[in-house]
LOVEXLO-337551 format. One line per 5 residues: number of its first residue (from 1); their letters; for each residue x, y, z of N, C-alpha, C. Coordinates in steps of 0.2 Angstrom, whole numbers. Example, Ala and Ser with C-alpha at 12.3 -4.5 7.8 and 13.67 -1.06 7.14 Angstrom:
1> AS> 66/-28/39/62/-22/39/66/-16/39; 64/-11/35/68/-5/36/64/0/39
END
This chain:
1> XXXXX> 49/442/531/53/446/527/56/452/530; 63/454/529/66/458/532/63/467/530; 62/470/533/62/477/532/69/480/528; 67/483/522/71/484/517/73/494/519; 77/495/518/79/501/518/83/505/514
6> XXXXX> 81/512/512/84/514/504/89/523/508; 92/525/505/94/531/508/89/536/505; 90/543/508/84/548/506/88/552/498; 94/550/499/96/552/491/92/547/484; 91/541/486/90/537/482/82/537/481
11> XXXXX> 81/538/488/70/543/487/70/548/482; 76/552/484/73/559/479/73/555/473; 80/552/469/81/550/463/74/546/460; 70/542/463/64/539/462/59/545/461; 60/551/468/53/556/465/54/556/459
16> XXXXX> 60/559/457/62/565/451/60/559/444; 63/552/444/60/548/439/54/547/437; 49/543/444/45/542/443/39/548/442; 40/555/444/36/562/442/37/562/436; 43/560/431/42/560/425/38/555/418
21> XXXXX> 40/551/420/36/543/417/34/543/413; 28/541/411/26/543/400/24/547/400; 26/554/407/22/562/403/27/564/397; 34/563/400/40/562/395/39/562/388; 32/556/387/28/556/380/23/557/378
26> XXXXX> 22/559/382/11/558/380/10/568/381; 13/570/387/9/577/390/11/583/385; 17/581/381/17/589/378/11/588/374; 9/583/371/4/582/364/-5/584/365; -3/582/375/-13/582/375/-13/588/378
31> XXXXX> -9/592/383/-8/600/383/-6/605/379; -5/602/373/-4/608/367/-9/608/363; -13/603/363/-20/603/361/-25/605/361; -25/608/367/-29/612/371/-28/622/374; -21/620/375/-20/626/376/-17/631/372
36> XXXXX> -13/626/365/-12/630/359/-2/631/362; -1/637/360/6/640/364/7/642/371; 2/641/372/2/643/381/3/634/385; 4/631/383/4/623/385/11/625/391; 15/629/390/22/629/395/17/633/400
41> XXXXX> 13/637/400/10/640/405/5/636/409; 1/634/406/0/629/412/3/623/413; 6/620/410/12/616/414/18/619/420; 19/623/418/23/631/425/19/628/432; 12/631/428/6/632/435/2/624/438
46> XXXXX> 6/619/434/2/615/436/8/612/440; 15/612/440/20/610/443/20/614/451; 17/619/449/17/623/457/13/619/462; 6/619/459/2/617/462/2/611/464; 7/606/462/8/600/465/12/599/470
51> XXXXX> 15/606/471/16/605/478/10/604/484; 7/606/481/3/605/487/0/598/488; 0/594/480/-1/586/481/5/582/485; 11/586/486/15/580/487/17/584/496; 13/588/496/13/592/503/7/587/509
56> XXXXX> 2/585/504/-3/582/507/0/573/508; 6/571/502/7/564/503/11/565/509; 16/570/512/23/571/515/18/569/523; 11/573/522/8/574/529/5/568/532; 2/564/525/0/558/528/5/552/529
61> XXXXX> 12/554/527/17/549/530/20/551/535; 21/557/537/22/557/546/16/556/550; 11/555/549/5/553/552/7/547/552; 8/542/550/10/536/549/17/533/548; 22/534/554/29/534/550/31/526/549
66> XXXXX> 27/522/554/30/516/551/26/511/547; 24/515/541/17/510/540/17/512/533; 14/508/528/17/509/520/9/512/520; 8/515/514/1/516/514/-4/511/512; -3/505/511/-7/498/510/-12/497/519
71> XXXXX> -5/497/523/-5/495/530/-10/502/532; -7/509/530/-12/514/534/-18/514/534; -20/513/527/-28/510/526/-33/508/528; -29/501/531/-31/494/537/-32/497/544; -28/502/546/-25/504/553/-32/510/555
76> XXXXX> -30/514/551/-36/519/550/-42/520/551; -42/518/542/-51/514/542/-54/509/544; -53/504/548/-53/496/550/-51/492/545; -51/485/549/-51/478/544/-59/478/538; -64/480/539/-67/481/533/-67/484/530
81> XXXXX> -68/492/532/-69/499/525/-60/496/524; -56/496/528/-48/497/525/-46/493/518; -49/487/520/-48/482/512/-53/485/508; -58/488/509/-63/489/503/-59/494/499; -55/501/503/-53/506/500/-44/503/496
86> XXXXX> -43/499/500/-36/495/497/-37/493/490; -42/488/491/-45/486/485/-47/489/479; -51/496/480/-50/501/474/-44/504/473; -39/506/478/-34/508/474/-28/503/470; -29/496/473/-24/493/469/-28/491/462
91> XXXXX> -34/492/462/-38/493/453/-34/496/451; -33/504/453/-30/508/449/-22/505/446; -19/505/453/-11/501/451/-11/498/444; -15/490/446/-13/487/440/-15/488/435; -21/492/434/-24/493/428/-19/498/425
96> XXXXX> -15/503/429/-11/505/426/-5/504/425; -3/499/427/3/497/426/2/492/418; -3/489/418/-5/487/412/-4/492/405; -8/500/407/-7/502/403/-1/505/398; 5/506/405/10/508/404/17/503/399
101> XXXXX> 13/495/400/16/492/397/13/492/391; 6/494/388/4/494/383/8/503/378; 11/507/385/14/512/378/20/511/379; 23/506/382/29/503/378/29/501/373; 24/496/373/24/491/366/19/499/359
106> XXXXX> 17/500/359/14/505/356/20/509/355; 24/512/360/30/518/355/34/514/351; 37/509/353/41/503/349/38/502/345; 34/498/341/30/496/338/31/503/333; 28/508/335/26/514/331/30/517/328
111> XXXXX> 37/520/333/43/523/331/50/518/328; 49/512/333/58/510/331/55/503/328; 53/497/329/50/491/326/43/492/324; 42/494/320/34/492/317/33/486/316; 37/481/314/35/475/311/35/469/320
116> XXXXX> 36/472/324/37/468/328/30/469/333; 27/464/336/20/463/338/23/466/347; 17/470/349/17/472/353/19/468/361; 16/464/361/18/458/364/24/456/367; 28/457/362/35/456/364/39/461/368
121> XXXXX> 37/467/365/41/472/371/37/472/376; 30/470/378/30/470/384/29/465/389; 30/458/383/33/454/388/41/454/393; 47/456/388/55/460/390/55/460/393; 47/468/393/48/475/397/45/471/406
126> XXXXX> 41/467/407/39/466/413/44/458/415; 49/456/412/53/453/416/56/455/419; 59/462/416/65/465/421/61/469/426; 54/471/425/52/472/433/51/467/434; 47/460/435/48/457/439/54/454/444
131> XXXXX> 61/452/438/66/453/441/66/457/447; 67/463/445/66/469/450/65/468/456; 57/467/455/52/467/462/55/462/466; 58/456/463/60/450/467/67/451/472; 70/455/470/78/457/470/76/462/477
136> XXXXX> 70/466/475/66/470/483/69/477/479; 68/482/486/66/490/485/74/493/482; 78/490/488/86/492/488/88/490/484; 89/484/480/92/483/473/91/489/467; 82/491/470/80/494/464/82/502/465
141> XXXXX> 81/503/471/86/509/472/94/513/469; 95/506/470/102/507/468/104/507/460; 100/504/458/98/502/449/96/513/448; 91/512/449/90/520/450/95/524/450; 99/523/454/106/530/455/111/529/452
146> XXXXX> 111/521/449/115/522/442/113/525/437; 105/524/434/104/526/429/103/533/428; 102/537/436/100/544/436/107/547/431; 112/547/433/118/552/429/118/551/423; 113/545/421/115/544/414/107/549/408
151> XXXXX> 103/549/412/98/552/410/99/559/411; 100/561/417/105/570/415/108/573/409; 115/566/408/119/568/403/113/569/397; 112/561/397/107/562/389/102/568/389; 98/570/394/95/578/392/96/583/392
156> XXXXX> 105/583/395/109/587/394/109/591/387; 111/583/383/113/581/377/109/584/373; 102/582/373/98/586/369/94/593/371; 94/596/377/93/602/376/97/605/372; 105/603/373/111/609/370/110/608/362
161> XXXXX> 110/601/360/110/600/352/102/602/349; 97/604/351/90/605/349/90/613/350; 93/617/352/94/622/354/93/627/346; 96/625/342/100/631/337/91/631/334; 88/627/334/84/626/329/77/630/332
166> XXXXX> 77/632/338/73/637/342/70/640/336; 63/641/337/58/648/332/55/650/338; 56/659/341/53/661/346/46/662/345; 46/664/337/38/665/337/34/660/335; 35/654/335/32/651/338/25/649/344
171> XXXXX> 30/653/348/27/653/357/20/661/355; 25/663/353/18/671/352/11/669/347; 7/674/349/8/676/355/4/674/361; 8/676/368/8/673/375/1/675/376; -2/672/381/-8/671/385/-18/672/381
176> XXXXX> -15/667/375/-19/669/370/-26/664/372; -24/658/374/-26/652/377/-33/653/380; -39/652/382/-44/654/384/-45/652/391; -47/655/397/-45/650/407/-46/644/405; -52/642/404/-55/635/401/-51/631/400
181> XXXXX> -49/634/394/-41/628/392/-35/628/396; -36/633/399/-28/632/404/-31/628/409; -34/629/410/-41/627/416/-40/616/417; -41/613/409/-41/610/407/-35/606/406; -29/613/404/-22/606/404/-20/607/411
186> XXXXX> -23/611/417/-17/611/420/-20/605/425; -26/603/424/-30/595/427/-24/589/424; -26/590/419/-23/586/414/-14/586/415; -9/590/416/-4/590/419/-5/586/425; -5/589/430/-5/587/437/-9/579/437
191> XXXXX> -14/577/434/-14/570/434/-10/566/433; -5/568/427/0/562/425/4/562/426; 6/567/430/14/572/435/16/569/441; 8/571/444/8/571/451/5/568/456; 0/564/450/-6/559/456/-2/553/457
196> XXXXX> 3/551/453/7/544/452/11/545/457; 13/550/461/18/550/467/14/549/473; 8/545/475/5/543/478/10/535/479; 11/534/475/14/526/475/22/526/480; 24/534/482/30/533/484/27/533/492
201> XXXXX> 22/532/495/19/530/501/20/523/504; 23/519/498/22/513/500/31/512/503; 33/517/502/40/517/505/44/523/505; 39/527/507/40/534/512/36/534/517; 35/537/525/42/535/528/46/528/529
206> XXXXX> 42/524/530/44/518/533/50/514/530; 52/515/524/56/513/522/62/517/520; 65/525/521/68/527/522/71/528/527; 79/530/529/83/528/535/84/536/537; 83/542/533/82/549/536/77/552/535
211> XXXXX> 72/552/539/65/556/538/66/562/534; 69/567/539/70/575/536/71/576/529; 76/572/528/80/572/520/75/572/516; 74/566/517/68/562/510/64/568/511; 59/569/517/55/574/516/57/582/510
216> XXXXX> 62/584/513/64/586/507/66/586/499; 66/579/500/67/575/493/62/575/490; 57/573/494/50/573/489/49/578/486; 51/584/488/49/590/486/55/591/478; 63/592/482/66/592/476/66/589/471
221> XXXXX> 64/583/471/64/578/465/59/577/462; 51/582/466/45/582/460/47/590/458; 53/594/460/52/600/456/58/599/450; 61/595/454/66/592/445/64/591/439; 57/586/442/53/581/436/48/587/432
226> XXXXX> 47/592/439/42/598/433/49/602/428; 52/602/431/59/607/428/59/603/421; 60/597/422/62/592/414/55/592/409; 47/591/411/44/593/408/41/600/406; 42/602/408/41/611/407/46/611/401
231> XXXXX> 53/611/404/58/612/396/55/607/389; 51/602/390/52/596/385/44/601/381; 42/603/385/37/606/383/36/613/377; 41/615/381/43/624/379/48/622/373; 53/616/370/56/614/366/52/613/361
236> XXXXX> 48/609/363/42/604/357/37/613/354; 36/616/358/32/622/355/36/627/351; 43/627/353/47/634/349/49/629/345; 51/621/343/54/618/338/50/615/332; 45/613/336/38/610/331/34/614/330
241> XXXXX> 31/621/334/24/623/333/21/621/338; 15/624/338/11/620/343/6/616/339; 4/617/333/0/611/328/2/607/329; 6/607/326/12/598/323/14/595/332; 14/598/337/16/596/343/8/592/346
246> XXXXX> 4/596/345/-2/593/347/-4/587/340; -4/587/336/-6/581/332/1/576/331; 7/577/333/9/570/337/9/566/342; 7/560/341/7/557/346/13/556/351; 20/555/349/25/557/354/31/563/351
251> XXXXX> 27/568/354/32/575/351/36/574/353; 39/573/358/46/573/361/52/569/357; 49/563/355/54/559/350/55/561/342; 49/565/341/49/568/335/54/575/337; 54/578/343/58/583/343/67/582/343
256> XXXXX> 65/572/345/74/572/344/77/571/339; 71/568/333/75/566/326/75/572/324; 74/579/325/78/582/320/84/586/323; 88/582/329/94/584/329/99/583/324; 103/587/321/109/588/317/113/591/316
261> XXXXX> 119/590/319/122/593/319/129/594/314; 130/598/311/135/599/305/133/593/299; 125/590/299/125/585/295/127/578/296; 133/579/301/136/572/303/133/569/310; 132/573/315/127/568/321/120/570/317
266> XXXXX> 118/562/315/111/563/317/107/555/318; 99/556/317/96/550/318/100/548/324; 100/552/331/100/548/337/96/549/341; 90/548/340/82/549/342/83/542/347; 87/537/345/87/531/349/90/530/354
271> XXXXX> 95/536/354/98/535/360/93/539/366; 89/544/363/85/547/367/80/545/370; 79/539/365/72/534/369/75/529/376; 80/532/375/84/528/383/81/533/387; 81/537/388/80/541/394/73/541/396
276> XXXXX> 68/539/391/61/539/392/58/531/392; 62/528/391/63/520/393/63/520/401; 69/524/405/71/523/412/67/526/413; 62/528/412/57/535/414/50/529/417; 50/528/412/45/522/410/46/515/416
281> XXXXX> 52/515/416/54/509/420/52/510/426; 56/515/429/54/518/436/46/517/438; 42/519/433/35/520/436/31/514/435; 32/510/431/30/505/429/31/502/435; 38/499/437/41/497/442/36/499/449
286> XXXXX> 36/505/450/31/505/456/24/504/457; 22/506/452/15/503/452/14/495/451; 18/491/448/20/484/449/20/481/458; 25/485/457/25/482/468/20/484/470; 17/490/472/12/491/474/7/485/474
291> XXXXX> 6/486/469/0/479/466/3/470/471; 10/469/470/11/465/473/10/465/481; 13/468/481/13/469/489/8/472/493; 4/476/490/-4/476/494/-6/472/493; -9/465/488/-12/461/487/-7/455/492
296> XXXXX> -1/454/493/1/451/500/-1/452/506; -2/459/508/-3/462/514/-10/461/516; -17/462/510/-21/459/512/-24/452/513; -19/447/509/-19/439/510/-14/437/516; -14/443/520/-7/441/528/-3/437/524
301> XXXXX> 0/438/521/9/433/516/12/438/520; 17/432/521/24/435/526/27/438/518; 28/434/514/31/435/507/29/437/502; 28/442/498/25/442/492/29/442/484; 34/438/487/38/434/481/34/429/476
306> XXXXX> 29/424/478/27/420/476/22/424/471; 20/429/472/14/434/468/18/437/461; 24/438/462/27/442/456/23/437/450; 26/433/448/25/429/442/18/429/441; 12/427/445/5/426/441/2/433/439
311> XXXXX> 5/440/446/5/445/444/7/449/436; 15/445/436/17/451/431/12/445/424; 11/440/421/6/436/418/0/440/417; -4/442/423/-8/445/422/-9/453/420; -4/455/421/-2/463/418/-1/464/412
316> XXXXX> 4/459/409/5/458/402/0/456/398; -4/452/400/-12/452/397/-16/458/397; -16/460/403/-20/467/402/-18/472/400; -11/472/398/-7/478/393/-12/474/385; -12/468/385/-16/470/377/-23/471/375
321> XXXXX> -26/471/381/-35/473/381/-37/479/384; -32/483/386/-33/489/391/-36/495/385; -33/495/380/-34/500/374/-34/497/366; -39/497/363/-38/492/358/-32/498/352; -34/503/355/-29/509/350/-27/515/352
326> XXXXX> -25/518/347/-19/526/350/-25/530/352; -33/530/348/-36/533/352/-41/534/357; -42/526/357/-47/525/365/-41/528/369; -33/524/370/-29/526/375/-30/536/374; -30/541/370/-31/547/371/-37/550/378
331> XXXXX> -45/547/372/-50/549/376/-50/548/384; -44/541/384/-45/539/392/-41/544/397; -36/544/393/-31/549/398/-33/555/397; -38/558/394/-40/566/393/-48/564/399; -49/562/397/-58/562/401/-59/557/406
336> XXXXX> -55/550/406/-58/546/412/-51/546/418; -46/545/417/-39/544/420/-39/552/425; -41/557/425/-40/561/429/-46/562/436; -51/560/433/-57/559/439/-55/551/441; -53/547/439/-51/540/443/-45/541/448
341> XXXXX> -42/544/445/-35/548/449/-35/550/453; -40/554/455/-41/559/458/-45/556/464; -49/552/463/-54/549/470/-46/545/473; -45/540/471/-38/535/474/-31/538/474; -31/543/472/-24/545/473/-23/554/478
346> XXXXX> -29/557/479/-33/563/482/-36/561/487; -42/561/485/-47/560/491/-47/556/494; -43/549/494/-43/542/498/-38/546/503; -33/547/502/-25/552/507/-29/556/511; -35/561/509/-37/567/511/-41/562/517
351> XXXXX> -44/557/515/-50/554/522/-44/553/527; -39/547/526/-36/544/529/-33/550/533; -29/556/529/-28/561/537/-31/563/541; -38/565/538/-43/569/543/-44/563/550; -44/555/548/-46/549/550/-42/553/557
356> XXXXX> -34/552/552/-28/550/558/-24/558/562; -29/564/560/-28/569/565/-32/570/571; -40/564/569/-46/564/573/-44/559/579; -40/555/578/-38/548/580/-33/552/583; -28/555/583/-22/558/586/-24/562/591
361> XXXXX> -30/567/591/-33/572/595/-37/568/601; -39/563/600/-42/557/604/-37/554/609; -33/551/606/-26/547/612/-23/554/617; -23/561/612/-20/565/615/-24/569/621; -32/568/620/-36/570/626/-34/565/632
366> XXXXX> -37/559/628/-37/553/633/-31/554/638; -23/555/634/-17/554/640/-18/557/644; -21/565/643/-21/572/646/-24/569/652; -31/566/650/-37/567/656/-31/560/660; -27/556/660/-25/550/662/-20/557/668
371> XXXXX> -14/560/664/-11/564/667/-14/567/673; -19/569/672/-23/573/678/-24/568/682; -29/561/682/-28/556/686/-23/555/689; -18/554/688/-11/552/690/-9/558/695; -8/565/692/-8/569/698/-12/571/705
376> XXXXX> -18/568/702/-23/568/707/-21/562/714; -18/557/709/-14/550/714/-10/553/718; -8/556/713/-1/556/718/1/564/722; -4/567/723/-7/573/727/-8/567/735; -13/563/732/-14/560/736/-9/556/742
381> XXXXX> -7/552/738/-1/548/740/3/555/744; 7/559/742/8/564/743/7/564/753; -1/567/753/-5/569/760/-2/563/765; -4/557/762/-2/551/767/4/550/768; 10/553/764/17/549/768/19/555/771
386> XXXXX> 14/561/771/15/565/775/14/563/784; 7/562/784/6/559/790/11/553/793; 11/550/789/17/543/790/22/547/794; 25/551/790/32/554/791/31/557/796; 24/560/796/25/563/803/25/556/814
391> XXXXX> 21/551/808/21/546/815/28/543/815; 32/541/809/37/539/809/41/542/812; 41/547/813/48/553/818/45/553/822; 41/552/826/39/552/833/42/544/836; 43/539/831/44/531/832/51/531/834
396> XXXXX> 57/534/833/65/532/833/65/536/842; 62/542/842/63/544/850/61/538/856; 54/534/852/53/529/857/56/524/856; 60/523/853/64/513/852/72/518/854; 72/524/854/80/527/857/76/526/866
401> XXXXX> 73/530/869/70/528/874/70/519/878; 68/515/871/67/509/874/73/506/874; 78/508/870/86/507/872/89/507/876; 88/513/880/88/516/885/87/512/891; 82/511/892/80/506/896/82/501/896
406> XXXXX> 83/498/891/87/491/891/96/493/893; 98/498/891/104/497/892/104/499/899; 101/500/905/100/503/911/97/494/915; 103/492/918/103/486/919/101/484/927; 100/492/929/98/492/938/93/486/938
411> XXXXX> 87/489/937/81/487/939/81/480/940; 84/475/933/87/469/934/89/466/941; 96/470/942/100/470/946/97/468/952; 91/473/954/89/475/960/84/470/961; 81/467/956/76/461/957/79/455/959
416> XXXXX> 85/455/955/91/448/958/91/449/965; 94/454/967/95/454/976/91/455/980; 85/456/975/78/456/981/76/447/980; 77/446/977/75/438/976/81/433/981; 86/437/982/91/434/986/90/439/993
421> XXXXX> 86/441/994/86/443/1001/82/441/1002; 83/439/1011/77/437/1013/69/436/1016; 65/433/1020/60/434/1019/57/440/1023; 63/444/1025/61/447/1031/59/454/1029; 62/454/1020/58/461/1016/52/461/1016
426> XXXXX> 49/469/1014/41/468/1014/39/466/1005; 34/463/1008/30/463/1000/29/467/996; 29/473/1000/26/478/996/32/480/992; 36/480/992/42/482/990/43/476/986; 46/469/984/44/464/980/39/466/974
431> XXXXX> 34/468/974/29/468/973/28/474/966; 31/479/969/33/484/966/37/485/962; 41/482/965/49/481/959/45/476/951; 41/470/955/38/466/949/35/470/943; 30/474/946/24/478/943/30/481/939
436> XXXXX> 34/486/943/39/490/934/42/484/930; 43/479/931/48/477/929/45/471/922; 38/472/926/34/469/919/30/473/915; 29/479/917/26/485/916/33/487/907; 39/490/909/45/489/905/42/482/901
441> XXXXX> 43/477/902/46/471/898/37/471/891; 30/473/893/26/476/890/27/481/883; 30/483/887/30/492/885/39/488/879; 42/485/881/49/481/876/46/478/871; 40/474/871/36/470/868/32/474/862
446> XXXXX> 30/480/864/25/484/859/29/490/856; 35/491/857/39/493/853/45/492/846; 43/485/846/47/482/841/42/484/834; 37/483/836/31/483/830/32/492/829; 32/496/832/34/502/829/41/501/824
451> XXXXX> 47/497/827/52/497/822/50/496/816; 47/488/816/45/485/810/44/491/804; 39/493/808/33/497/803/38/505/800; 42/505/806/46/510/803/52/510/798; 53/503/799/57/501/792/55/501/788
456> XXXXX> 48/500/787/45/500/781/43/506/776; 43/510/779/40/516/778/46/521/777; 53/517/777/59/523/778/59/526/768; 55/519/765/56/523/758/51/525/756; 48/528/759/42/534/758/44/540/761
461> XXXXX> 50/540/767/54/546/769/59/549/765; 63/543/758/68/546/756/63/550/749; 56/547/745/54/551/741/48/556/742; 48/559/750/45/564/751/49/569/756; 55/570/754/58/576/754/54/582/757
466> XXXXX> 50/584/752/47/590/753/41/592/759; 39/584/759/36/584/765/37/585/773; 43/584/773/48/583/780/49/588/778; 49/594/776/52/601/778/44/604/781; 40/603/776/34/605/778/31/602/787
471> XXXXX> 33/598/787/31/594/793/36/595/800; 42/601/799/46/601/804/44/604/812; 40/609/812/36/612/814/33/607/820; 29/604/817/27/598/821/30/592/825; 39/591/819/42/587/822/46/588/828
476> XXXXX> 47/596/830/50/597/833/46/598/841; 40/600/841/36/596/847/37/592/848; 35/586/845/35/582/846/41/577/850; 47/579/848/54/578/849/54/580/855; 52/586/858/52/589/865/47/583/868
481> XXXXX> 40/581/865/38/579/869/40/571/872; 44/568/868/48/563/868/55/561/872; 59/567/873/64/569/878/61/570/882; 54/574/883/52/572/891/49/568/895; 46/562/890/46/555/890/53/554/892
486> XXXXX> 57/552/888/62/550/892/68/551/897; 67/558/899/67/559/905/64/556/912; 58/558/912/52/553/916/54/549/916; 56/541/910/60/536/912/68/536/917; 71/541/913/77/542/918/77/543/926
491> XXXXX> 71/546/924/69/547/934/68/543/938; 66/538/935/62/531/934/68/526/938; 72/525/932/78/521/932/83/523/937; 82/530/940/87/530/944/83/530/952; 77/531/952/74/528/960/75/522/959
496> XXXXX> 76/518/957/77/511/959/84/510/961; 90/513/960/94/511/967/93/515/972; 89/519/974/88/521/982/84/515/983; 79/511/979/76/507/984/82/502/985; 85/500/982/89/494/982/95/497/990
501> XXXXX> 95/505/991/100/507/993/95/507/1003; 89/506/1001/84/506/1007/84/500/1010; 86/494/1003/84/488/1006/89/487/1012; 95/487/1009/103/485/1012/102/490/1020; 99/496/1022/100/499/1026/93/495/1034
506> XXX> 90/491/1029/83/487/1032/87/479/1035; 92/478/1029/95/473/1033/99/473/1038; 105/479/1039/109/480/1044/103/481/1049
END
């Protein structure tokens, strides 16, 4: 299957949704319950400190830039521990994807269909993700940035129309709330804000086409997502109170039917459940893939198309057994969902970086100590084409010398007309002429084998430059001592016409 790719604008657009998801519904009601009027204050402080959760996901995906986090796992921890710890976090996934279809069916059911069985919406709900998931990342990205401007306008919409009906005192007074409790919601924030952006590892980086951007994105798109619940938060307490905000189950929808405007806009709390629908979708959606496509990565599937369908079957069932009610679903996401979160969505990131900055310190000692070897070669290497270099420039004076020779044609010469004179020359002289002239023809014979060897070795003279300058000192002896070699030859070469010039004077 092809490697899918999204731009980093359309990453941010996923952080900024998916950091909002059913906090949109669930978080003003279970931090206002605890913290009273100060519930915008620890949501403030809970959105800060998630930068440092999404500072820890940013770290462990340049740690791994081509790799989803299903795959880092495996890479990391081995082929065992890897699927053991894969295996618990995709518990988490589907179970929570499950759950997320059960507060679909649960808000429908409760605010807009009562009479219609839960079932239904989230059967709908999980066709159009599976659709989705089939369609791949890009489709869904691009599904995303159309809907992004549409979710703007509508929050737009209802901050400005919900505005007039503001009660300041309400909020008073500030910092009433005990550490404990703030202590409390600000757990209880960041679990459902920010532990869920682990899911965008499965395609950050590797699935992004500009690192730097997205990295930045991750960041602006979980401070949008706080910007959006902090306001929905701080509405529900200056518009509802903080009782009535805490003992609803979806404050925020309850905070949009009492828009009215001049009497004539009103009852459009439905169109407000659009934004918190796309909200829903987006995270739904990722948790859905995850589950599919980690659960292909560990059965080696080239494809994990074939998995949607038994997948989204078995999601839909456990959306109806995950919570038999509105208030096991409470107890769970207040006391069990932030410690289960927290091990798979925290500490499993925190092992695998320490794994992969232990493992990076390793390759990088390793190349160092390889580095030093290699210099230590080629120190060496080095030494000996120095020596070479220096036998090899000693080698062109003798084969210029043995030219020399050959191009000095006497000696030849003189052998012919001693062989054609008669026997009345001395032997000694015959004899003598022979002696040099095989003595040469030796000395012609054992100098080609310097050539050879000097050809070979000429490209060890053009990559040791530096060594020839180092070596000139020497070479220049030597050159003298070769010029005086081949002088002594020329001395050589030229006695032989006096003898040749003794014979003619023995004939007359």
């Amino acid at each position: 299957m092809e490697k899918e790719v999204i731009s980093s604008r359309q990453f941010t657009i996923i952080t900024f949704l998916l950091s909002i998801g059913t906090a949109i519904l669930i978080i003003p009601s279970s931090i206002a319950s605890s913290s009273k009027q100060d519930a915008w204050i620890a949501a403030s402080i809970g959105v800060v400190l998630s930068l440092l959760v999404v500072k820890l996901f940013v770290t462990l995906g340049d740690q791994t830039p081509t790799l989803n986090f299903i795959e880092a796992n495996e890479k990391l921890l081995g082929r065992f521990f890897g699927k053991i710890t894969v295996v618990c976090f995709l518990s988490l996934t589907l179970f929570a994807g499950g759950e997320l279809l059960y507060f679909i069916g649960a808000f429908m059911k409760t605010e807009v269909m009562p009479e219609t069985p839960t079932m239904a919406f989230a059967l709908l709900f999980i066709i159009i993700i599976m659709y989705a998931t089939y369609l791949g990342i890009e489709n869904f990205a691009r599904s995303a940035e159309i809907l992004f401007p549409m979710f703007v306008l509508i929050f737009i919409f209802f901050v400005v129309s919900i505005t007039p009906q503001i009660k300041f005192e309400n909020i008073q007074p500030i910092m009433e709330a005990s550490k404990t409790s703030i202590l409390y919601s600000i757990i209880r924030f960041i679990s459902v804000f920010s532990f869920s952006l682990v899911m965008l590892l499965m395609i950050y980086p590797a699935s992004v086409n500009v690192q730097q951007s997205s990295k930045k994105g991750f960041f602006i798109g979980m401070l949008l997502g706080g910007f959006v619940l902090v306001t929905l938060i701080i509405l529900s307490i200056l518009v509802l109170g903080p009782a009535n905000t805490a003992s609803r189950t979806f404050p925020s929808y309850a905070l949009a039917q009492r828009i009215s405007i001049g009497n004539f806009l009103q009852r459009i709390e439905i169109i407000m459940a659009f934004m918190w629908i796309v909200s829903i979708f987006i995270r739904t959606f990722m948790y859905f893939y995850t589950t599919v496509v980690g659960i292909a990565q560990i059965m080696k599937l080239k494809d994990h198309r074939p998995l949607i369908l038994p997948m989204g079957i078995i999601m839909v069932g456990l959306s109806q057994i995950v919570h038999p009610d509105i208030v096991h679903s409470n107890i769970y996401n207040d006391e069990i969902w932030p410690i289960y979160a927290f091990v798979c969505t925290i500490l499993l990131p925190i092992l695998l970086l320490i794994v992969a900055v232990i493992r990076n310190r390793k390759s990088l000692g390793n190349s160092t100590e390889m580095g030093h070897a290699d210099s230590n070669e080629g120190q060496m290497t080095d030494a000996s084409n120095a020596v070479s270099n220096q036998v090899n420039q000693t080698k062109p004076n003798n084969t210029d010398s043995h030219q020399d020779n050959q191009a000095i044609p006497d000696n030849t010469d003189s052998h012919q007309e001693n062989q054609a004179k008669p026997a009345t020359m001395d032997s000694n002289q015959d004899n003598q002429t022979n002696d040099a002239n095989t003595d040469s023809t030796q000395d012609n014979q054992a100098k080609p084998d310097n050539t050879v060897s000097n050809q070979e070795k000429t490209d060890n003279l053009a990559s040791t430059q530096d060594n020839q300058d180092k070596s000139a000192t020497s070479n220049s002896s030597q050159v003298i001592q070769s010029e005086a070699g081949n002088a002594t030859s020329k001395q050589d070469d030229q006695a032989a016409p006096d003898k040749t010039s003794s014979d003619k004077k023995n004939l007359e």
